[in-house]
C-alpha positions in Angstrom: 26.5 95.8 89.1 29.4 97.8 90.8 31.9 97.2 88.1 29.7 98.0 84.9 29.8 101.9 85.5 33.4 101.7 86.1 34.2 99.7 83.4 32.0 101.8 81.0 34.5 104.4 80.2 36.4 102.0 78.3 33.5 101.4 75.8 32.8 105.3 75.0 34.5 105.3 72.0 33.8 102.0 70.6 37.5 100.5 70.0 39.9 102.6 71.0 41.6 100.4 73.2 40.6 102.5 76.0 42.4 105.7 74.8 39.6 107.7 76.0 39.9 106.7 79.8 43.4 108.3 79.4 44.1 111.7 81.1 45.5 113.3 78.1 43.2 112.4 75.5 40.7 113.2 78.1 41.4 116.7 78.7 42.2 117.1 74.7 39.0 116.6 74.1 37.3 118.0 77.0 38.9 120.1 78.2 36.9 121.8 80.6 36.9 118.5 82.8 40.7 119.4 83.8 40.9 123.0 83.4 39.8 124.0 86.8 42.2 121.8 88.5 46.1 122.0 89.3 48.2 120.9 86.8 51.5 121.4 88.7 51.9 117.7 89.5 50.6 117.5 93.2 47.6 115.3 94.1 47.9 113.6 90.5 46.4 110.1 91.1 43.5 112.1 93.2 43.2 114.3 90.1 43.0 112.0 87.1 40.1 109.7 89.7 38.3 113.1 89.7 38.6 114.0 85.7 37.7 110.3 84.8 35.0 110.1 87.2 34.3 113.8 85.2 34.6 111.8 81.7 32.0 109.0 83.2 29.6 111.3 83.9 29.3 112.8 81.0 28.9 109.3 79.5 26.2 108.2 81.6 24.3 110.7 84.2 23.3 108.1 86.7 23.4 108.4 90.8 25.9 105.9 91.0 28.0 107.9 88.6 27.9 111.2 90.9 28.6 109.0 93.7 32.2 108.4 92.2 32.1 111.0 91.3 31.9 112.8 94.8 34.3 110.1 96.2 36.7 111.1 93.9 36.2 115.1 94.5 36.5 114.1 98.3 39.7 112.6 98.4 41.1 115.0 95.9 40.3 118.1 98.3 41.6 115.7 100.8 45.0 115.7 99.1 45.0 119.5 97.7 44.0 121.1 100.9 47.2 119.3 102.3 49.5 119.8 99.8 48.3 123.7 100.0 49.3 123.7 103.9 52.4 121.7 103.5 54.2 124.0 100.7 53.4 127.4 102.0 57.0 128.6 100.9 56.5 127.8 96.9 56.5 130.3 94.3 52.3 132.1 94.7 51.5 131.4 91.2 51.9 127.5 91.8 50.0 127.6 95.0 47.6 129.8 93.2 46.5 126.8 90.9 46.5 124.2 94.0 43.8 127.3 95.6 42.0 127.4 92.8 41.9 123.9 92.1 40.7 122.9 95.3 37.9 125.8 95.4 36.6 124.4 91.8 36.8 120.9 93.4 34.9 122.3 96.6 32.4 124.0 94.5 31.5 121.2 92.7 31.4 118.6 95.2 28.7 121.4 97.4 26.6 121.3 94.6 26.3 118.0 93.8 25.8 117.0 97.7 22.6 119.3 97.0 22.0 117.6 93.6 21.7 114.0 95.2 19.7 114.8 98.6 16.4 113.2 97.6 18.2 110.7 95.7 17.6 107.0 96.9 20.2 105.3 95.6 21.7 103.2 98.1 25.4 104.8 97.9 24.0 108.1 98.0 21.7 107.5 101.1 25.4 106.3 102.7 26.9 109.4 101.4 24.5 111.9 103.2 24.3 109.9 106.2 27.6 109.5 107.2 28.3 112.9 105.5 25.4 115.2 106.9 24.0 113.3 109.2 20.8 113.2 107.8 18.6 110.4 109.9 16.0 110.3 106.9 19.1 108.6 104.5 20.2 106.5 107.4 16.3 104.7 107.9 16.3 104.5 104.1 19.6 102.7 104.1 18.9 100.6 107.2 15.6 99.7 105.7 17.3 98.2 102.5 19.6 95.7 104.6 19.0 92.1 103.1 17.8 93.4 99.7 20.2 93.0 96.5 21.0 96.9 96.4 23.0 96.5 99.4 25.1 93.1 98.4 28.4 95.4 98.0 31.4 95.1 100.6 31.6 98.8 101.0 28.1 98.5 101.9 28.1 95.8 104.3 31.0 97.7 105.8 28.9 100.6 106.8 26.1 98.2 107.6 29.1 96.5 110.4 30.2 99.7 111.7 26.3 100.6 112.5 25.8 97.3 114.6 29.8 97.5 116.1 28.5 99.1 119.0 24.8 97.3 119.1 25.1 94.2 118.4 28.7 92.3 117.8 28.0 89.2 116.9 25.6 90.5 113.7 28.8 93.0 113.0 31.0 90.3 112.2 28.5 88.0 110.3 28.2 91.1 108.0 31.6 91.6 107.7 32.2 88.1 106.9 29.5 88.3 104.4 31.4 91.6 103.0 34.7 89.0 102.5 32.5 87.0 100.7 31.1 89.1 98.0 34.6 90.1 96.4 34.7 88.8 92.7 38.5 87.4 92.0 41.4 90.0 92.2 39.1 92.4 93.6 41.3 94.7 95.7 40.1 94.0 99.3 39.0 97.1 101.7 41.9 96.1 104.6 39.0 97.9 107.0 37.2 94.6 107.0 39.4 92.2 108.3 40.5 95.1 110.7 37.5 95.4 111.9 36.7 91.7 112.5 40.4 91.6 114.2 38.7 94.4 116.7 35.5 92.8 116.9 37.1 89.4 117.2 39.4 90.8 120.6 36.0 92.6 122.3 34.6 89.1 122.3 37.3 88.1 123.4 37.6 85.2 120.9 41.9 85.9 120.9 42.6 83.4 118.4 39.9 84.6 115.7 41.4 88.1 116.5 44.8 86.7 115.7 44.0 85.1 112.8 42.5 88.2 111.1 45.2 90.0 112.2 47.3 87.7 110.2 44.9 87.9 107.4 45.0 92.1 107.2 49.2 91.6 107.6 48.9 89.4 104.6 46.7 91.8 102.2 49.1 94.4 102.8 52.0 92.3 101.7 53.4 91.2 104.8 55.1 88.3 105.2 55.6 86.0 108.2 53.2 86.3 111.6 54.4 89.0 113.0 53.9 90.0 117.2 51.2 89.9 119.1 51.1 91.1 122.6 48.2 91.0 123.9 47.6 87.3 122.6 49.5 84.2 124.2 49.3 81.4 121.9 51.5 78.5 121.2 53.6 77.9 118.2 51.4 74.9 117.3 48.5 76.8 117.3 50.2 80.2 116.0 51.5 77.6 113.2 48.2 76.3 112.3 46.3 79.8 112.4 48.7 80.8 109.8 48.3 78.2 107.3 44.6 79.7 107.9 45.2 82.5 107.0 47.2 82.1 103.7 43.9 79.9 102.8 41.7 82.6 103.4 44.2 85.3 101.7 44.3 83.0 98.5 40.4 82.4 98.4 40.1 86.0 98.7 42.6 87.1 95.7 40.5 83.9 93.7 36.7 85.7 94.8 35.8 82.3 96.3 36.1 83.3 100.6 33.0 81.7 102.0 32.5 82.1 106.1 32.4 78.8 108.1 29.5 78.3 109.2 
């Protein structure tokens, strides 16, 4: 279900070819979904996320579309309250609209964290748990593990991080089981196989750590093994967890990873 909300913003509009998800036409039309934020080319990528996620909502006013919606008002603020810090010297005006920018961005993402606080939706339970440390969205999260609302990588993720430190063996099942629920040319969270990399070396298990530290090298586009210290291996086995690797890289990019059992 993850990608029908997304994708939903290039069906507003019928066939337009999806000329209505772009930022132009978006803030032609509506423009009070960009006027509150900079325009002075800082933070662009984090602003058009936040004025399509904006557009979507308007489109459909569902919990998993505030979600984004918040995600994308986070990392924006993220970006603008840098940028603000960084280029204290530039002319006031143009730091004026980064300021005012990130106190629209601020405003809105405060109310809509009040909005969502009794909502149950599975994202949003995440959100206020990790965010405000609420204890009654973390049992209502925990006590959805196993059901279809949580089969979602970003899900299992936070599942994993809550049993890293309890229970390491059920951290790296769920990761694995996170790997495996990545539909073909799904961009891959590179957390994951991090994490199992970590996981893999507290256990001790060096050669599973290596691998997945071969796997994460290859999702960012590295080539080639690269060092590893803290592991002796030998260049048979170094060879043969490499050909590993590229298998699990390519059944990754093809949404087809299953864990060995």
């Amino acid at each position: 279900m993850r990608q029908i909300w997304i994708a939903m913003g290039c069906m507003v509009g019928l066939l337009g070819g999806c000329n209505e998800d772009r930022i132009a036409s978006i803030c032609e039309k509506n423009p009070e979904l960009c006027a509150d934020l900079n325009d002075d080319g800082y933070c662009r990528l984090e602003r058009s996320n936040v004025i399509r996620n904006r557009y979507y909502h308007l489109q459909d006013n569902s919990d998993i579309g505030l979600y984004h919606l918040m995600k994308s008002l986070e990392t924006y603020l993220v970006c603008i309250e840098k940028t603000t810090l960084i280029e204290y010297s530039e002319r006031k005006e143009r730091k004026n609209n980064r300021v005012e920018g990130m106190v629209a961005a601020r405003r809105q993402l405060e109310s809509l964290d009040v909005q969502t606080r009794n909502s149950h939706e599975p994202h949003l339970l995440l959100w206020h748990w990790t965010n405000n440390g609420s204890q009654e969205a973390k049992e209502a999260f925990l006590k959805r593990q196993g059901s279809p609302q949580l089969e979602e990588p970003e899900l299992q993720l936070a599942l994993a991080n809550h049993y890293r430190t309890i229970d390491t063996t059920k951290s790296i099942q769920i990761l694995h089981h996170a790997l495996s629920l990545y539909q073909a040319e799904e961009e891959v969270d590179i957390m994951i196989p991090t994490a199992l990399t970590s996981l893999y070396m507290k256990q001790q298990a060096y050669p599973q750590a290596y691998l997945w530290a071969l796997v994460t090298n290859q999702l960012q586009g590295n080539k080639g093994g690269g060092k590893s210290p803290y592991i002796q291996l030998t260049e048979q086995q170094k060879e043969a967890l490499e050909k590993q690797a590229e298998q699990i890289v390519e059944q990754l990019h093809e949404g087809k990873y299953q864990p060995s059992r």
